[in-house]
N, C-alpha and C positions, 0 to 999 in steps of 0.2 A: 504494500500500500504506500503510494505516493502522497505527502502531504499538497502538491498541487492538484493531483485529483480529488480530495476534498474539499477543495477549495470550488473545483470545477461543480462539486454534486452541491455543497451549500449554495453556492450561487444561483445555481438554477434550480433547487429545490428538487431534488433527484432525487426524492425521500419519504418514507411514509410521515405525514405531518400528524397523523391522528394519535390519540393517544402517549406523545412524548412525554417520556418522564428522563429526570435527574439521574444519576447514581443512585442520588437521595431517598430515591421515590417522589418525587416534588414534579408536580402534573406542568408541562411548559406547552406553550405557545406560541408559534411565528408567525406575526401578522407582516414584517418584512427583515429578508435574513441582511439588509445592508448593503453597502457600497465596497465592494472588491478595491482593495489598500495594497497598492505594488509597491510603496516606498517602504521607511522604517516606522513602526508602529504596528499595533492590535491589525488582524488580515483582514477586518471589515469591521467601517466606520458606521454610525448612524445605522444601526439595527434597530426595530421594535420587537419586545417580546411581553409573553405574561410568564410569572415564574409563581406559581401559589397563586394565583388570581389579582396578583400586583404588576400594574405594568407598567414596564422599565425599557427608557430608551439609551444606548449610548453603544459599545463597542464589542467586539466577540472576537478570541483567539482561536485557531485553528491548531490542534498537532496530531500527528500517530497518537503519537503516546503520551498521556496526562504527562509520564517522566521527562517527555522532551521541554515542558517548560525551565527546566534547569538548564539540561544542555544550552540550551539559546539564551542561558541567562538573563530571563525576563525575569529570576527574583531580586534582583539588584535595579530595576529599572521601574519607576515611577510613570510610568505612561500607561504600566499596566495592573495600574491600581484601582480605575476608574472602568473594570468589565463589568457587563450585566450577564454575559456566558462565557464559558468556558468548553470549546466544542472539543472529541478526542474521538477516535477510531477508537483506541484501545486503552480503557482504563486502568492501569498498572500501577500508579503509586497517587493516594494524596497530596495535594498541593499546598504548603502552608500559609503561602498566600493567598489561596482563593477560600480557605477556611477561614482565614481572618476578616477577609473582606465579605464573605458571605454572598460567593460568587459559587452559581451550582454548576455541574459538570455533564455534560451531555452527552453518553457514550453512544457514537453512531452505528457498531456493527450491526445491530441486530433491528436499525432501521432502514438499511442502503436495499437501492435494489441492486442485486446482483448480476443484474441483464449487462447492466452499465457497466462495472469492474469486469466483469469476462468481453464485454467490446473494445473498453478500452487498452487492454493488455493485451488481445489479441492485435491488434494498431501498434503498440510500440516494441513487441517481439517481433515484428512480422518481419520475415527474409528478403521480402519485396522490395524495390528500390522506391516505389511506393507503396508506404502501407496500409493506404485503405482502398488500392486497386480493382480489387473485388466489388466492394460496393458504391464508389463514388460516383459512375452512372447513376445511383435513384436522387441524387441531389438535384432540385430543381436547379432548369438551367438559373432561372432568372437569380436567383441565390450566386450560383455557380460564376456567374458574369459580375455580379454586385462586387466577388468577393475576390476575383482578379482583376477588377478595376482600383478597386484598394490597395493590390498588389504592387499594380504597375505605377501606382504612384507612391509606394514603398519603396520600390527599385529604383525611380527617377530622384527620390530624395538621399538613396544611395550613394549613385551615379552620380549625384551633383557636391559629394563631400570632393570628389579630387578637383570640381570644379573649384569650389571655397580654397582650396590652399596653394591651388594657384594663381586665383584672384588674389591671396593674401604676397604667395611670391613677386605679384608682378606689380605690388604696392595698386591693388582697386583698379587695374587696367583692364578694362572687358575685351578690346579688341587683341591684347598680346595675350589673355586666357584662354582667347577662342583659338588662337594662334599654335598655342601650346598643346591644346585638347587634340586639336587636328591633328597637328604632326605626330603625336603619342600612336592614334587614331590609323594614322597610315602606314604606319610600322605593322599592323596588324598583328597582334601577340609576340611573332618571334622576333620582330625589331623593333619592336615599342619603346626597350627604354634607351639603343642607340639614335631614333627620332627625337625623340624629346629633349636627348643630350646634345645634338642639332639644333633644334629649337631655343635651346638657353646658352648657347654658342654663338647664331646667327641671330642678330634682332633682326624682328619685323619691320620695323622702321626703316633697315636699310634695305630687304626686298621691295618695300613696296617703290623707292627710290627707282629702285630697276625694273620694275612689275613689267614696264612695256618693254624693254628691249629681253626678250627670251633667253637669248645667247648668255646675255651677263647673267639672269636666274640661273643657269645652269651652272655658269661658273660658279656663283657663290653656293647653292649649292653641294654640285659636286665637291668641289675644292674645301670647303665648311666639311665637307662626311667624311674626307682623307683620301676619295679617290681619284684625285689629280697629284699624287704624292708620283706616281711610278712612271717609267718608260715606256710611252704609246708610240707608235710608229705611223697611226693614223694622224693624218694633218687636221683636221677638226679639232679629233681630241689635244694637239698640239698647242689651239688655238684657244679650247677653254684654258689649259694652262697657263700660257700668257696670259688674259684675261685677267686670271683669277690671283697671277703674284700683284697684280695692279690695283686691282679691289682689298686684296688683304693687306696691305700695306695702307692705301685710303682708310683703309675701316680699321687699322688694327686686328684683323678676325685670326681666330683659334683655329686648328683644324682637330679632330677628332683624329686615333688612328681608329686606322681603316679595317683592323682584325674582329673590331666593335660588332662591325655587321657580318648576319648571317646569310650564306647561302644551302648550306647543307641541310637536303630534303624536300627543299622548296620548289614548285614547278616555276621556270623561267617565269611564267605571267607575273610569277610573286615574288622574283628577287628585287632587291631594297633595290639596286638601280633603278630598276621601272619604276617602282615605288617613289622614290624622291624624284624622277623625273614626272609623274603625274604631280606630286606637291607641288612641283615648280608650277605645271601648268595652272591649274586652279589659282595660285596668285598670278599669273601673266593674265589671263583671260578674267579673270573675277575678283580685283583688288578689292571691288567693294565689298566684296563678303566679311572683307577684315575691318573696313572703316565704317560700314553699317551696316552689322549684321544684324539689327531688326526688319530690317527689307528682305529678310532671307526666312521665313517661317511658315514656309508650307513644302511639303515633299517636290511639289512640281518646282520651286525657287531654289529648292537645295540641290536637286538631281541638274538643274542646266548647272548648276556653279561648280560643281564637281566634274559634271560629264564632258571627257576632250577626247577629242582623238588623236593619236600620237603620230608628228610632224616631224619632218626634219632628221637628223640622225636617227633618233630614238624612235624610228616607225620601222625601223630595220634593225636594231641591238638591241637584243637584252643585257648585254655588258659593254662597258670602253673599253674598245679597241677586238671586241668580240664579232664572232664569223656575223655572215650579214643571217638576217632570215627575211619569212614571208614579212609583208606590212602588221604591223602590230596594231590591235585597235583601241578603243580607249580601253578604261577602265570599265569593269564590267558591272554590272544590273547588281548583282549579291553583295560585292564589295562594298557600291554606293551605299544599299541600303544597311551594310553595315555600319558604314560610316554615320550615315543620319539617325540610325539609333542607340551607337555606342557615342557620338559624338554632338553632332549638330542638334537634337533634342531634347538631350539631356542641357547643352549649353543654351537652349532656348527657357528652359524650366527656370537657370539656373539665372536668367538674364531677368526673368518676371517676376524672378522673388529680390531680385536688386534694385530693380527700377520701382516695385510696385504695382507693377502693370499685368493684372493678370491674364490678359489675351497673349501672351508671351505662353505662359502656364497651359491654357490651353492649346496653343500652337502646336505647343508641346507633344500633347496627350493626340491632338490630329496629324499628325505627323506618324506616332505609332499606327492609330488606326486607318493610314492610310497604306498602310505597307503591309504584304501577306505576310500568311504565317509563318515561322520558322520552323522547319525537321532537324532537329537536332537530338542529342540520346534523352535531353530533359525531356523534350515537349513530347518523344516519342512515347514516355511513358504512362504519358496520359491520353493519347490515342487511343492507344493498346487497350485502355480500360474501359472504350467507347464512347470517347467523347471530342465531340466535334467543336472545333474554332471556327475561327474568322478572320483575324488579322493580326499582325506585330503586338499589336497591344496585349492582346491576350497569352502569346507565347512568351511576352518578356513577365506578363503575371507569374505564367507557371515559372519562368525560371527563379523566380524571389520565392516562389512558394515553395520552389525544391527545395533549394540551396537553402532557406533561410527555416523552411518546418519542418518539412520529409525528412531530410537526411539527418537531423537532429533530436527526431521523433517529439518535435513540439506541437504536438497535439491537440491538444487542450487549449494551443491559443491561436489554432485554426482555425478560420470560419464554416470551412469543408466538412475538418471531422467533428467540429460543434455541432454542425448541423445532424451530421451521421448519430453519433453519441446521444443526440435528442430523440430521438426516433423511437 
């Protein structure tokens, strides 16, 4: 027995209310069990109860065991002087405080229903990667939608902590935040944190200086990531490195080495060169994404500012100074929409709760639901269980609902398996 599933059955009254008595034998009453207390203090505030035909409003402790009020050391502590019950699974030792205070004890085995403790245990042993698999098809949808809309703006308050500490890194700058988000963003996992370390190398300030001329983006760039360090024999690439001792010396810039990044396992589409050569593009072609990025907050404004198709060298290399191949195209449909939901949406949420303004906030949340669903192993396992989606928005639910209650087996402060558990 879990003392936060007694908290779960008091709360919602999961109990035979008839006939309760004391330890004492003393006849009790719950006309309301209270307000559920997740900081420090008694587990529920503002109870009403009758105890002997006296009725008493104020506070109610929860434990397994009468004994656990020692352990917790609630007899050294003055806050829990002023109960009106004393709730316990299992009555095992007298309390000398709740003698003194003439605080009666409520022992609940032998009122639980037991439907409840064998569902719920059955949920948190279960081998499943989800474990209420089996049953979470009979959950109305509309519940079902209610409670991964909660979700996803769970996950976008998440999502928007790395925003806050780089708005705090870039002393309140939104446009070198969005700056920063992006480039992290386009690393896509396995060179995310040589992006970023890019991004706090090269300022923005001086891209957007060169935004029109490509040529020079590329030098800084390239030459910022470390891969203009080596021997090309290609005359282009020859030309970004001139270029590029020109600029680093105007700008002072840092180069990164070049061991930083990864190519091993990654298909050509996804090595960091293509990579940093699309970053370039999106600021040659879409400076304004960086200097006003509230004109940027719908899916259809985010995919043109993103979407290019690769010119010039880089429509024929996937490496400097590498064999030619067919014309390379832009970046792809999956990518983008990864980018506008690990990035551009999260920084829209992130931009509404700064400014005030919450059509940002919403942008936000329409931006998820304008992008299909995600197949991924999360979302997979809620198919499996027969239940159908709709959009991003719903897939990024399940993914907060995995990560943050499934695999943790927090159950109890699901809205899913509350619902299930109720039943």
């Amino acid at each position: 027995m879990k003392e936060e599933l007694l908290h779960f059955i008091w709360n919602f009254r999961l109990l035979d209310l008839k006939g309760l008595k004391s330890v004492n034998g003393t006849p009790i009453k719950i006309f309301h069990q209270g307000e559920l207390n997740k900081d420090a203090g008694p587990d529920f505030f503002n109870a009403k109860i009758e105890v002997d035909g006296i009725t008493l409003a104020g506070n109610i402790e929860i434990h397994v065991n009468s004994s656990d009020w020692k352990k917790h050391g609630h007899e050294n502590d003055k806050s829990y002087d002023n109960l009106i019950l004393h709730v316990v699974y299992n009555y095992d030792k007298a309390i000398e405080q709740n003698t003194k205070n003439n605080v009666e004890v409520l022992e609940l085995k032998n009122y639980l229903d037991e439907k409840v403790i064998k569902k719920y245990n059955s949920l948190v042993s279960s081998s499943y990667p989800l474990p209420c698999s089996k049953e979470i098809s009979s959950v109305e949808e509309l519940k079902m939608r209610s409670w991964l809309q909660r979700m996803l703006i769970e996950r976008l308050e998440s999502k928007t902590e790395y925003a806050r500490q780089v708005f705090a890194l870039t002393q309140n700058d939104l446009s070198q935040t969005l700056y920063l988000m992006l480039a992290r963003n386009f690393g896509f996992k396995v060179n995310s944190e040589p992006f970023e370390l890019l991004a706090k190398h090269l300022p923005l300030t001086v891209l957007l200086k060169h935004s029109s001329n490509l040529f020079q983006l590329e030098a800084l760039v390239f030459g910022c990531a470390g891969f203009l360090n080596n021997t090309y024999k290609e005359k282009y690439v020859q030309q970004l490195q001139n270029e590029f001792e020109f600029l680093k010396n105007k700008y002072k810039l840092k180069e990164l080495e070049v061991d930083l990044w990864k190519f091993l396992r990654l298909r050509p589409a996804n090595f960091p060169t293509v990579r940093l050569w699309q970053f370039s593009m999106v600021i040659h072609k879409c400076p304004e994404l960086f200097r006003n990025p509230e004109n940027y907050n719908s899916v259809d404004t985010l995919h043109k500012a993103i979407s290019h198709q690769h010119e010039g060298y880089f429509s024929e290399h996937y490496k400097l100074d590498g064999p030619k191949v067919p014309v390379l195209k832009g970046i792809g449909k999956n990518s983008i929409g990864n980018i506008i939901i690990n990035t551009m949406a999260p920084f829209l949420f992130f931009y509404g709760q700064q400014t005030g303004k919450d059509k940002f906030i919403e942008a936000a949340v329409e931006c998820f639901e304008s992008l299909p669903f995600e197949d991924n192993v999360k979302t997979r396992n809620f198919v499996k269980a027969g239940l159908k989606f709709r959009n991003a928005g719903e897939s990024q639910g399940i993914i907060q609902l995995f990560d943050t209650y499934c695999k943790n087996s927090r159950c109890l402060e699901c809205g899913v398996a509350t619902n299930l558990l109720l039943k």
